[in-house]
TIMI-186256 format. One record per atom (N, C-alpha, C): x, y, z; residue number from 1. Coordinates in steps of 0.2 Angstrom, whole numbers, plus 5000, padded with zeros to 4 digits. Layout:
! residues N
R,X,Y,Z,NUM
...
! end
This chain:
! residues 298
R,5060,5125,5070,1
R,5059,5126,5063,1
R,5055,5120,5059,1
R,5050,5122,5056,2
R,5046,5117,5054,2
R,5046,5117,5045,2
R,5048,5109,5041,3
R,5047,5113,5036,3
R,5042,5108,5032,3
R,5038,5111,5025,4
R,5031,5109,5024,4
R,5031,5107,5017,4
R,5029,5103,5015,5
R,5029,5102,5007,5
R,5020,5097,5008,5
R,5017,5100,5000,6
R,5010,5093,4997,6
R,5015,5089,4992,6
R,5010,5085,4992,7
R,5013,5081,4987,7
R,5006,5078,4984,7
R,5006,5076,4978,8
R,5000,5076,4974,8
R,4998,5082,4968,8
R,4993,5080,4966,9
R,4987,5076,4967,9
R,4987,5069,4965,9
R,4985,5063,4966,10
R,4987,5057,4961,10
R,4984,5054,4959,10
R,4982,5049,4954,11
R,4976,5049,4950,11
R,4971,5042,4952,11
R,4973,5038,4957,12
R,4970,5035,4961,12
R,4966,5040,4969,12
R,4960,5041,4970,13
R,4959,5043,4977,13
R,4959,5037,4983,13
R,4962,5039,4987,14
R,4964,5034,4992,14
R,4955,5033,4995,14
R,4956,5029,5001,15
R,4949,5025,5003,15
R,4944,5033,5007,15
R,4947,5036,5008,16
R,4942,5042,5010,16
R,4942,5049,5005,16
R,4943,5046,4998,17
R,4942,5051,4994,17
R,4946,5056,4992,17
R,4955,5053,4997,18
R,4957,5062,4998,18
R,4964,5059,4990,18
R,4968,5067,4989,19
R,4969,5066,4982,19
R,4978,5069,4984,19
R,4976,5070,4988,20
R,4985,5075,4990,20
R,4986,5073,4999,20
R,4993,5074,4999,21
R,4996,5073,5008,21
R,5001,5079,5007,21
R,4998,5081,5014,22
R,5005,5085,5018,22
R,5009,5086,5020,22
R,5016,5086,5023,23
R,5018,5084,5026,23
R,5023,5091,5032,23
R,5024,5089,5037,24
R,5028,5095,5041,24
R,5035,5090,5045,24
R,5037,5092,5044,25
R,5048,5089,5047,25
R,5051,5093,5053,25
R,5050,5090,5059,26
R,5054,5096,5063,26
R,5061,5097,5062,26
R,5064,5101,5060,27
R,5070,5101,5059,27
R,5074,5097,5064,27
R,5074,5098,5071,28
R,5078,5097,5076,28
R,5078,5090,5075,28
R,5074,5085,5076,29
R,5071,5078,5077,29
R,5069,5075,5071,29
R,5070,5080,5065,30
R,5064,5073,5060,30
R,5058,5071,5059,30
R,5057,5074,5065,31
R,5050,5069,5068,31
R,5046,5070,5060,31
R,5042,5066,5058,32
R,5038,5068,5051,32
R,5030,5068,5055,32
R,5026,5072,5052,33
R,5017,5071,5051,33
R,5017,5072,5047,33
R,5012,5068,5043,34
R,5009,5068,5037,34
R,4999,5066,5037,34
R,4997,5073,5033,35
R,4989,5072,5032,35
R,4987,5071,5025,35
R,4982,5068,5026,36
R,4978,5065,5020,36
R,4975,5070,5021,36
R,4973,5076,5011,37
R,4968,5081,5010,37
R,4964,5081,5004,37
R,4959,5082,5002,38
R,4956,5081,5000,38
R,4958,5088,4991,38
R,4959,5092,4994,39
R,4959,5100,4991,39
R,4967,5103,4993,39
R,4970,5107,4990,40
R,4975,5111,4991,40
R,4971,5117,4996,40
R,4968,5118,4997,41
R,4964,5122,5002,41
R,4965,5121,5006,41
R,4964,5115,5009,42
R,4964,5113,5016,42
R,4969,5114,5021,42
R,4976,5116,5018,43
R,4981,5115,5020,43
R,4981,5120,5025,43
R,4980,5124,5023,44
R,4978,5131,5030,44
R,4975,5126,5038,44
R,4970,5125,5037,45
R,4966,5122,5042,45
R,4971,5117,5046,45
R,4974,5114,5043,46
R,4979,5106,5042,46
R,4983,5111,5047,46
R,4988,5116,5044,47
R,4993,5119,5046,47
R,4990,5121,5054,47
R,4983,5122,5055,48
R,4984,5128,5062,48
R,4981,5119,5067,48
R,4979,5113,5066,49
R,4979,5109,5070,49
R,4986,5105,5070,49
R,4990,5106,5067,50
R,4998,5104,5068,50
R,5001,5108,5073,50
R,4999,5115,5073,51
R,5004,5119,5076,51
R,4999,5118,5082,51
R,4995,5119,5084,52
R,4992,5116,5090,52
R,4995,5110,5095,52
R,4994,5105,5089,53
R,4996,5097,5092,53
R,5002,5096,5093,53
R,5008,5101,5089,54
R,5016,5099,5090,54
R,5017,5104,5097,54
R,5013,5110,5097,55
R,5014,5114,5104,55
R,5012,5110,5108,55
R,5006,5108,5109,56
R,5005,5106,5118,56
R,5011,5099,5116,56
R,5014,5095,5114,57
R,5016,5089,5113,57
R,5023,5092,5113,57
R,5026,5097,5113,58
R,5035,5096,5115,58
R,5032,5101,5120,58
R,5027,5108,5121,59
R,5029,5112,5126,59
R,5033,5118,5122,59
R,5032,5118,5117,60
R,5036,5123,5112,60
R,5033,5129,5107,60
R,5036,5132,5103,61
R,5033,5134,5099,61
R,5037,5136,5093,61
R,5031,5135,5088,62
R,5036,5135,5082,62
R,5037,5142,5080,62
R,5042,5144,5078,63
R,5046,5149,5077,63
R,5047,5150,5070,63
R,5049,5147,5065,64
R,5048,5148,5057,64
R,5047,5142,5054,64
R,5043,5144,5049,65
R,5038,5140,5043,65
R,5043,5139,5036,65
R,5044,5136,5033,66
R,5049,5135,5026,66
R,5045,5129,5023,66
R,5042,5135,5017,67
R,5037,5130,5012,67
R,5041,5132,5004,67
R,5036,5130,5000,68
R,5038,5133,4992,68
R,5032,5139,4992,68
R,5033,5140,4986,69
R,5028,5147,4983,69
R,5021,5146,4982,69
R,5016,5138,4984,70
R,5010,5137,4979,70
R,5007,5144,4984,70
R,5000,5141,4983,71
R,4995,5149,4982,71
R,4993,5143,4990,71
R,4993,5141,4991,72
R,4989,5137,4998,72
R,4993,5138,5003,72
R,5002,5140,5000,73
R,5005,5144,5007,73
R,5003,5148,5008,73
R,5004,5154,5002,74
R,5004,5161,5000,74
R,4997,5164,5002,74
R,4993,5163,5004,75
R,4985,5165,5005,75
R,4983,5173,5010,75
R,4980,5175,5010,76
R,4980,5180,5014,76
R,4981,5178,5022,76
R,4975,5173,5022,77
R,4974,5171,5028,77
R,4977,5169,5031,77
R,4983,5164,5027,78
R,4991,5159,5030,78
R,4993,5166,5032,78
R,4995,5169,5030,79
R,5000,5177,5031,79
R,4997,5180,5037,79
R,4992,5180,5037,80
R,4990,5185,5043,80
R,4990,5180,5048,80
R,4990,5173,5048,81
R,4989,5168,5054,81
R,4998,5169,5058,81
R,5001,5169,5052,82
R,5010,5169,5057,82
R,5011,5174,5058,82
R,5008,5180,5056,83
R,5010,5188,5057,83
R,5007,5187,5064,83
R,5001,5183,5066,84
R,4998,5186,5072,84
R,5001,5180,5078,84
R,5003,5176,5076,85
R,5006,5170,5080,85
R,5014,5171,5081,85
R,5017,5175,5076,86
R,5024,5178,5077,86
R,5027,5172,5074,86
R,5025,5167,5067,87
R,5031,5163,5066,87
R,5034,5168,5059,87
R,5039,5167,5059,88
R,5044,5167,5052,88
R,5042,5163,5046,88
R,5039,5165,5041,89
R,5035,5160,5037,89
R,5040,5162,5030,89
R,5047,5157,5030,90
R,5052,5159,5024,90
R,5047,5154,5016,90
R,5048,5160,5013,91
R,5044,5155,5006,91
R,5050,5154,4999,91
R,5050,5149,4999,92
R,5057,5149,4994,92
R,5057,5151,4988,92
R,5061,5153,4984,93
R,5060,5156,4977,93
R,5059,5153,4970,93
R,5056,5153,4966,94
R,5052,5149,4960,94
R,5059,5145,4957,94
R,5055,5137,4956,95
R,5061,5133,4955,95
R,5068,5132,4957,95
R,5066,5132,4962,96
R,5072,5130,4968,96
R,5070,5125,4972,96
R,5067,5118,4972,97
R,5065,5114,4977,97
R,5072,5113,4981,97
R,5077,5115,4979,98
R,5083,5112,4984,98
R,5082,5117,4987,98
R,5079,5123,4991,99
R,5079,5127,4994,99
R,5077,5124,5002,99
R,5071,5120,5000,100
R,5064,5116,5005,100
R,5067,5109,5001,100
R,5074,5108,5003,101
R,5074,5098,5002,101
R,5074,5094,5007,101
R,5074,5096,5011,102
R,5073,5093,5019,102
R,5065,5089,5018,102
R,5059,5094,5016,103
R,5054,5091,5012,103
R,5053,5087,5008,103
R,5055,5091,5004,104
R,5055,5089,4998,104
R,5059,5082,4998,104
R,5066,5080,5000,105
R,5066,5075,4998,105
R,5064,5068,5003,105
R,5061,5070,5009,106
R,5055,5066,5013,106
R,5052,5066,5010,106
R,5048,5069,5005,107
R,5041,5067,5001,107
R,5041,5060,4998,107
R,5049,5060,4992,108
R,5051,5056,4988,108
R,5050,5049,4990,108
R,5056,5049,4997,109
R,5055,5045,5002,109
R,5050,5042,5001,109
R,5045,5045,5007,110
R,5040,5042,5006,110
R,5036,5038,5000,110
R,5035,5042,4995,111
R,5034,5039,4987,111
R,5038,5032,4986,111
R,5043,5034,4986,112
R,5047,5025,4986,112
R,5045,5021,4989,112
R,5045,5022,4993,113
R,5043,5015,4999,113
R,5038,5013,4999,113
R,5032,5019,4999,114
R,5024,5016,4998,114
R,5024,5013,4992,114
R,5027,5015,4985,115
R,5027,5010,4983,115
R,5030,5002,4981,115
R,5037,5004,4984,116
R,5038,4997,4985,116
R,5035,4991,4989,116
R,5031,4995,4992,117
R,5027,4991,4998,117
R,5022,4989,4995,117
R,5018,4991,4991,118
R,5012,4989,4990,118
R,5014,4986,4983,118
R,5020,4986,4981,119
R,5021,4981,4975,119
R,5022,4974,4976,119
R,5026,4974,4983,120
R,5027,4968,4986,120
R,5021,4963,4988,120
R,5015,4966,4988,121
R,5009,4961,4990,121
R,5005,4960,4983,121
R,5008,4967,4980,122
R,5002,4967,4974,122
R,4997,4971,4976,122
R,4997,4976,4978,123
R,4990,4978,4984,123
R,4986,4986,4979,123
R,4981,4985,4976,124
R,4978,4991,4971,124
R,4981,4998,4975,124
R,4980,5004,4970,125
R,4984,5010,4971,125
R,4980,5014,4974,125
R,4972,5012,4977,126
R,4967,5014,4981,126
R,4970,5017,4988,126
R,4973,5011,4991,127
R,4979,5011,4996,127
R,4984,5016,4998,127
R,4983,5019,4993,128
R,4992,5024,4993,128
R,4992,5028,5001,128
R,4985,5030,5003,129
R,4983,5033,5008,129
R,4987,5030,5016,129
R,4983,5024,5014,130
R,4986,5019,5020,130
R,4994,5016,5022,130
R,4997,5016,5014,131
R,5002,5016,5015,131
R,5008,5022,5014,131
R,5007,5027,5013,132
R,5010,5034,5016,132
R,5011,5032,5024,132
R,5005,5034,5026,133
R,5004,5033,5033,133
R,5008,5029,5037,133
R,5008,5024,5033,134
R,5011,5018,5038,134
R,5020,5018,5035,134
R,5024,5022,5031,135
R,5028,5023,5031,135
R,5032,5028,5034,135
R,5027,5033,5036,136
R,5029,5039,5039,136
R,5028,5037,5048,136
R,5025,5032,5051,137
R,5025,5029,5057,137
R,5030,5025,5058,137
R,5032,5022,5052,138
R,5040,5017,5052,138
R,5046,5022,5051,138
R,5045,5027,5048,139
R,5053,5034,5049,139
R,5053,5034,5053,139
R,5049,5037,5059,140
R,5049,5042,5065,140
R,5052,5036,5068,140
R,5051,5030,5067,141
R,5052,5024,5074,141
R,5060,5020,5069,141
R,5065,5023,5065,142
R,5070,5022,5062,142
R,5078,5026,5064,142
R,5082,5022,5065,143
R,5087,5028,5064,143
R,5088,5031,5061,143
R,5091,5038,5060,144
R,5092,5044,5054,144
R,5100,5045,5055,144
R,5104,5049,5050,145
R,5109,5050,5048,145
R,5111,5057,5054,145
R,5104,5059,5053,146
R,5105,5068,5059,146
R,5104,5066,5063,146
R,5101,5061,5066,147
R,5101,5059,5075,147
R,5108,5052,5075,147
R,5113,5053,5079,148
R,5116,5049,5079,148
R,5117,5045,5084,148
R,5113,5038,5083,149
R,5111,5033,5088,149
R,5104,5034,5089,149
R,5098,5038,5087,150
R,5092,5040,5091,150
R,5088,5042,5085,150
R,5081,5039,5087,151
R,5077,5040,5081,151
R,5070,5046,5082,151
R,5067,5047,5076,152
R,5064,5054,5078,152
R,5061,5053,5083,152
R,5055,5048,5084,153
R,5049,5048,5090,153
R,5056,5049,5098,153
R,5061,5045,5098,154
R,5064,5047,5103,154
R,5067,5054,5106,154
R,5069,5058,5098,155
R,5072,5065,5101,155
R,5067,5068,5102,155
R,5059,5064,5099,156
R,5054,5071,5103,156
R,5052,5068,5107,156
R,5050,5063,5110,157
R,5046,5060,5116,157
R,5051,5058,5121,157
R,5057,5058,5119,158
R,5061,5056,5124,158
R,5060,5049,5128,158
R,5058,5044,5123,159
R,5054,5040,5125,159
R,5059,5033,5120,159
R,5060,5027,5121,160
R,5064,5024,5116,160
R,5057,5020,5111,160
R,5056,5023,5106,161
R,5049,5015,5103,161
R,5052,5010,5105,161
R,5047,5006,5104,162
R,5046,4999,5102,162
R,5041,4997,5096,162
R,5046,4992,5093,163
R,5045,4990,5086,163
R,5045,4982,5086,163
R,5043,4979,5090,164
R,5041,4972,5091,164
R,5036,4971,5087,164
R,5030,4976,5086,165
R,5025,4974,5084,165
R,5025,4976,5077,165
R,5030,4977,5074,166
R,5030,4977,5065,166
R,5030,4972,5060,166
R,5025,4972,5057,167
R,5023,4968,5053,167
R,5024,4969,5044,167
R,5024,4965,5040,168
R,5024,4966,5033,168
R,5018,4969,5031,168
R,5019,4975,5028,169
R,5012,4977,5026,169
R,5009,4974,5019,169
R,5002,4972,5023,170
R,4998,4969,5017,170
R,4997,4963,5018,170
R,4998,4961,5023,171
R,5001,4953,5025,171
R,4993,4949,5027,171
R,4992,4944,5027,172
R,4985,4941,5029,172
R,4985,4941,5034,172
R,4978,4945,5038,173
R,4977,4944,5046,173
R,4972,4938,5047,173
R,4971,4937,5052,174
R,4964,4936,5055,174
R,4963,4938,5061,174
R,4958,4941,5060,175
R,4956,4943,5065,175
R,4951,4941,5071,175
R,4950,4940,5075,176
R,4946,4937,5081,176
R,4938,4941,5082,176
R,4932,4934,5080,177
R,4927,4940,5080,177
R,4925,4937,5088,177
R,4924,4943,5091,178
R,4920,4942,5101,178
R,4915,4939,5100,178
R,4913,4932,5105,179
R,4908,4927,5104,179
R,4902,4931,5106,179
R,4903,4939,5108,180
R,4897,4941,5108,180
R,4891,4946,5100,180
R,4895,4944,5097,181
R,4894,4946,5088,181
R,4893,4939,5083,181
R,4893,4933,5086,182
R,4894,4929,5080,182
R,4890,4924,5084,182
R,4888,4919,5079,183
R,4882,4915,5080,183
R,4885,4911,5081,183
R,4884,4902,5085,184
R,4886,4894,5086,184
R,4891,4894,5080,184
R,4888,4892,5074,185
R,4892,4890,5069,185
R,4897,4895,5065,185
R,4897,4900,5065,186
R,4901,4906,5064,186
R,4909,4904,5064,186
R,4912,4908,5059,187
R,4919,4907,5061,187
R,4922,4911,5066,187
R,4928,4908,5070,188
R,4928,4912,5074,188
R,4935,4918,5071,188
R,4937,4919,5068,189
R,4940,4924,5065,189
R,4938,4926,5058,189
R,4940,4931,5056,190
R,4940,4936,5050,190
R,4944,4936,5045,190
R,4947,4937,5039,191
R,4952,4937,5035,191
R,4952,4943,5032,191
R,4957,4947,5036,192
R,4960,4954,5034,192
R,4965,4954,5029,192
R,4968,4962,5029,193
R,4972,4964,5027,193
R,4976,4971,5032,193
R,4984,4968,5032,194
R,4987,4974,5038,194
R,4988,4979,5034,194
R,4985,4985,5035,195
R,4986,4990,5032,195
R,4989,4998,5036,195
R,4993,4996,5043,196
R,4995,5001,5048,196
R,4994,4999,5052,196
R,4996,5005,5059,197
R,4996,5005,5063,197
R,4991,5010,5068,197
R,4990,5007,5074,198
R,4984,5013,5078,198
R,4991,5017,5084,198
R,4988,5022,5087,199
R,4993,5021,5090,199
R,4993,5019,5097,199
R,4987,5017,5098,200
R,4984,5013,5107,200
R,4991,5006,5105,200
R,4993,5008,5098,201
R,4997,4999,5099,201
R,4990,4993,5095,201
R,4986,4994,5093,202
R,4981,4990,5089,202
R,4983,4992,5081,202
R,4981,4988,5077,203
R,4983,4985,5070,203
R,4977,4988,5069,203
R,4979,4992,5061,204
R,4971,4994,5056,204
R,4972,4989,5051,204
R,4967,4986,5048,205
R,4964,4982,5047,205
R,4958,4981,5041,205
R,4960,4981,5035,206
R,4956,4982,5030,206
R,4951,4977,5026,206
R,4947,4978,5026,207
R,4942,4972,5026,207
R,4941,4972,5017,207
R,4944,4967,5011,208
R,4943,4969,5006,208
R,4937,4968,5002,208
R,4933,4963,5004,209
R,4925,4963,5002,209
R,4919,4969,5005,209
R,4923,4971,5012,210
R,4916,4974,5014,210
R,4919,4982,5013,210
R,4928,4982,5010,211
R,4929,4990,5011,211
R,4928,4991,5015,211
R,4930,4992,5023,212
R,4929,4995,5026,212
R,4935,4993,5031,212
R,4938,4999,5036,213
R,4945,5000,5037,213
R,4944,4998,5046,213
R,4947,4993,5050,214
R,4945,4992,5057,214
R,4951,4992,5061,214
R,4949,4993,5067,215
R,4955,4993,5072,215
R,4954,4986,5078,215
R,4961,4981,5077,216
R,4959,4975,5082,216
R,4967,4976,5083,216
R,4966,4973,5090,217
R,4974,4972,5095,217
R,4974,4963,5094,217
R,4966,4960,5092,218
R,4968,4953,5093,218
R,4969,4948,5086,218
R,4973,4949,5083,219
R,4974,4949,5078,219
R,4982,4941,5076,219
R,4979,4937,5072,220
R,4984,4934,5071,220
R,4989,4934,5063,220
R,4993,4936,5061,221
R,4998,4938,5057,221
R,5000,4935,5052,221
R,5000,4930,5047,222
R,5002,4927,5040,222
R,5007,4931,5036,222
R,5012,4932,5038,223
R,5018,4936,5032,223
R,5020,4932,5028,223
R,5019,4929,5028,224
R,5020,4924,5021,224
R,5015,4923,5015,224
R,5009,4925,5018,225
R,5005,4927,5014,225
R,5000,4934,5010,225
R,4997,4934,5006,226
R,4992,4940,5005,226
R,4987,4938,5002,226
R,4986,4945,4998,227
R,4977,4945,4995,227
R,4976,4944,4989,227
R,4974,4941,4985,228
R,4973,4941,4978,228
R,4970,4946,4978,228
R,4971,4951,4973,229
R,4965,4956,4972,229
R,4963,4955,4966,229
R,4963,4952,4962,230
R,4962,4950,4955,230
R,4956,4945,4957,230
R,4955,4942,4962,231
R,4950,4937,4960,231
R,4945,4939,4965,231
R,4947,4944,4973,232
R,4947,4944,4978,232
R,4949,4940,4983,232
R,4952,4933,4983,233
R,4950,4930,4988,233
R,4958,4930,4992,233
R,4958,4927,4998,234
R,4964,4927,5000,234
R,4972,4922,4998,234
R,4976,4924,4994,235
R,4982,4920,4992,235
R,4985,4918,4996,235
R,4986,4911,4995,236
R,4990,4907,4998,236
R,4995,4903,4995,236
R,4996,4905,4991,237
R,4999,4899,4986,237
R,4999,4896,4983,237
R,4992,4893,4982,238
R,4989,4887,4979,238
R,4987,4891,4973,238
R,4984,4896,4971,239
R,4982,4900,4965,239
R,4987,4900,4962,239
R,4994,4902,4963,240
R,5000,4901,4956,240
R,5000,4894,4955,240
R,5000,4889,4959,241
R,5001,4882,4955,241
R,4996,4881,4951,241
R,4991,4884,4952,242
R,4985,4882,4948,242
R,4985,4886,4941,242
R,4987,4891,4940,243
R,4988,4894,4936,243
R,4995,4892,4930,243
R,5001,4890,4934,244
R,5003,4889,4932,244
R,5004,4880,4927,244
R,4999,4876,4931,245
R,4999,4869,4930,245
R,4994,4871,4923,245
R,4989,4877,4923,246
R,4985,4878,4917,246
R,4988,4879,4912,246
R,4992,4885,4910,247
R,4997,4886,4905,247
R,5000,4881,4903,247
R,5001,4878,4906,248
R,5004,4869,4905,248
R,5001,4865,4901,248
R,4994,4866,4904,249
R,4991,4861,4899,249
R,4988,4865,4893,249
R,4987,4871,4893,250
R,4986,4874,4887,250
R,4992,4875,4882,250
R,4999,4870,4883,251
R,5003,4871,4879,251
R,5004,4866,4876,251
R,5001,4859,4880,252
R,5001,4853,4879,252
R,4998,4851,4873,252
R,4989,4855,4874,253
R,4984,4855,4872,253
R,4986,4859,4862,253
R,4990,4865,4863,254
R,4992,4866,4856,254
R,4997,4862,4852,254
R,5000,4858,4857,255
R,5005,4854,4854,255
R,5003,4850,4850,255
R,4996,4845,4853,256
R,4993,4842,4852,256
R,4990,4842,4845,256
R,4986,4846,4845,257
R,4983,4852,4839,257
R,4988,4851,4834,257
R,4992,4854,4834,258
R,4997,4855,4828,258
R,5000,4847,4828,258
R,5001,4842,4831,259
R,5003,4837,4827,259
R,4998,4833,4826,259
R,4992,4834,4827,260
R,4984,4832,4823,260
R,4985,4832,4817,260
R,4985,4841,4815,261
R,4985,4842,4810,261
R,4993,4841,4803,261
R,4996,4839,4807,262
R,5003,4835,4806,262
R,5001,4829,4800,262
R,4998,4826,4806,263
R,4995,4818,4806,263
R,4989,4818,4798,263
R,4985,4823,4799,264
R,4978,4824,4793,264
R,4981,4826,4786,264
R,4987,4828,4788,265
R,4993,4831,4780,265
R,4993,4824,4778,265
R,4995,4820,4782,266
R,5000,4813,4777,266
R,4993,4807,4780,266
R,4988,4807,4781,267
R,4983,4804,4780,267
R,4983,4806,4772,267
R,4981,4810,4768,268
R,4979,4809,4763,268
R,4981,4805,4758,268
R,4988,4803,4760,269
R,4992,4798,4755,269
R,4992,4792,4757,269
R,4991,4792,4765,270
R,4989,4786,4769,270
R,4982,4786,4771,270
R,4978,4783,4766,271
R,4970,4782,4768,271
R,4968,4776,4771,271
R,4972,4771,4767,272
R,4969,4765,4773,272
R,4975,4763,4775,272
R,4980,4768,4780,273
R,4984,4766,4784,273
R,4982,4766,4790,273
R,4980,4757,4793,274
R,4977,4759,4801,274
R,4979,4762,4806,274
R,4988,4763,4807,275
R,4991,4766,4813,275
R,4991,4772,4811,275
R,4990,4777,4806,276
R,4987,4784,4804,276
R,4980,4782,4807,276
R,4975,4779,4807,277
R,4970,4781,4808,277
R,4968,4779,4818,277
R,4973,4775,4821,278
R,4973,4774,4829,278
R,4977,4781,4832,278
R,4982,4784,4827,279
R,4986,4790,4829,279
R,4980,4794,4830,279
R,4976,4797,4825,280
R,4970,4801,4826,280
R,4964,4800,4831,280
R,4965,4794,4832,281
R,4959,4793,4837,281
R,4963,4793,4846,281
R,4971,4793,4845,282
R,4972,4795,4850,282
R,4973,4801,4854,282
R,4976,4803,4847,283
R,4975,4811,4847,283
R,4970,4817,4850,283
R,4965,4814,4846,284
R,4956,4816,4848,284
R,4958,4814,4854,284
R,4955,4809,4858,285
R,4955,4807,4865,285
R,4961,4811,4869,285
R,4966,4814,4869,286
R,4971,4816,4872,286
R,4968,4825,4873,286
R,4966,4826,4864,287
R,4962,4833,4867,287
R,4958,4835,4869,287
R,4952,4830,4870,288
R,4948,4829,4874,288
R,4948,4830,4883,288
R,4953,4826,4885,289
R,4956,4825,4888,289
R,4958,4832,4894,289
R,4963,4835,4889,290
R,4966,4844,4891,290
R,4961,4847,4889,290
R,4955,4848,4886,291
R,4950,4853,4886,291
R,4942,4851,4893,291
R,4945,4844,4897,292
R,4942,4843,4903,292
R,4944,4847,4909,292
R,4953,4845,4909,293
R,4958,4848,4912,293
R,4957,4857,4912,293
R,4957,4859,4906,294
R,4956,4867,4907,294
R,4951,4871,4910,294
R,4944,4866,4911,295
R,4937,4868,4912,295
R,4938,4868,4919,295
R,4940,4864,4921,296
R,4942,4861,4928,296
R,4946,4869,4932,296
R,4950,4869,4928,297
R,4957,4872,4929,297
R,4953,4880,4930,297
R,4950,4883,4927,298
R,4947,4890,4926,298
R,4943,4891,4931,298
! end
């Protein structure tokens, strides 16, 4: 038994333009898929390359469908695809999502996590795509409450993952460019961003200047680190201190200000007071000084 929920539209389109994901849950296992789509239409199409790819991959067949009521389940062509395949396509009834909560509440799931994930780095909502994704490759490879001791990819592949190779998503990579691409003086790495996983076992790999999404096995990891997207460049650390040492002096800097003009109240009673008129000249010189600093600092 397979059951099926969209979720979307969102108001970010991920990096291929798509605006809603699918999802399918084998009852038995857990196992999750989930597809990036572009249109609530697509879902038909989406559905009959899942039912393909789950059949040749357990040796099975699916036997009933459990969605909600939208018009993407409901279609004529959905209806005649399971009348002529023989699955049971149960449609739950209007405002009942606890009917299809097996879905439904994996969807949530998922929602949380991609976003806690991508808060954690700071990472734009462009993303949501790649992190869905990589959320739903970390379930199947987790224990669950319904498998006791055993995680979805195990009850379906019969196979135990391995998860050695997980990393913080978002984290700074560098990537290795082959000396057959790159000049004498060239670097010889790349400054990524982790954005998933492939499943030969290579890391996808987001490039944030060129946009564009790569797949490398040679790759080296920085979780301690990420990516400023605000300025573009890679964080390290060093941009909060700098940021924060600036606010510093822009606090100095009005402190200063305001006890100038402290100082230029009680000058007028003291006009030929000369330690009123060295305070002012220190003064001056001090915010000279923190408007070097700020210029510096920007």
């Amino acid at each position: 038994m397979i059951y099926s929920d969209v979720c979307g539209p969102f108001e970010v389109k991920s990096l291929g333009g798509n605006s809603y994901f699918v999802s399918f849950i084998d009852e038995f296992t857990r196992k999750i898929w989930i597809y990036l789509i572009k249109q609530k239409n697509e879902v038909f199409n989406i559905f009959k390359k899942f039912k393909l790819l789950s059949e040749k991959q357990s040796d099975n067949v699916i036997k009933m469908l459990r969605t909600d009521g939208g018009g993407y389940y409901n279609s004529h062509e959905f209806q005649v695809f399971c009348y002529e395949e023989g699955i049971i396509h149960e449609v739950t009834s209007p405002y009942t999502p606890q009917h299809n909560g097996v879905a439904k509440r994996r969807n949530v799931t998922i929602l949380n996590m991609a976003r806690n994930m991508m808060k954690g780095k700071g990472m734009p909502y462009y993303l949501w795509g790649e992190s869905t994704s990589t959320i739903v490759y970390i379930m199947n490879r987790c224990p669950t409450k319904r498998l006791q001791g055993y995680t979805p990819k195990e009850a379906w592949s019969e196979k135990k993952p391995n998860v050695s190779h997980f990393k913080i998503f978002g984290s700074l990579c560098f990537k290795h460019v082959p000396e057959q691409i790159r000049k004498k003086l060239d670097d010889k790495a790349e400054l990524m961003i982790l954005i998933g996983y492939h499943p030969t076992g290579a890391y996808k790999l987001y490039h944030p200047k060129m946009r564009k999404v790569v797949i490398s096995r040679d790759v080296l990891i920085d979780e301690t680190k990420g990516w400023n997207w605000e300025i573009n460049v890679a964080d390290n650390g060093e941009r909060k201190v700098i940021v924060n040492l600036r606010n510093k002096v822009k606090m100095m800097y009005h402190q200063v200000e305001s006890n100038s003009e402290c100082h230029k109240e009680g000058d007028k009673y003291h006009k030929n007071s000369e330690s009123m008129n060295c305070i002012l000249i220190q003064q001056s010189l001090q915010k000279g000084i923190l408007c070097t600093l700020l210029y510096l600092l920007n």
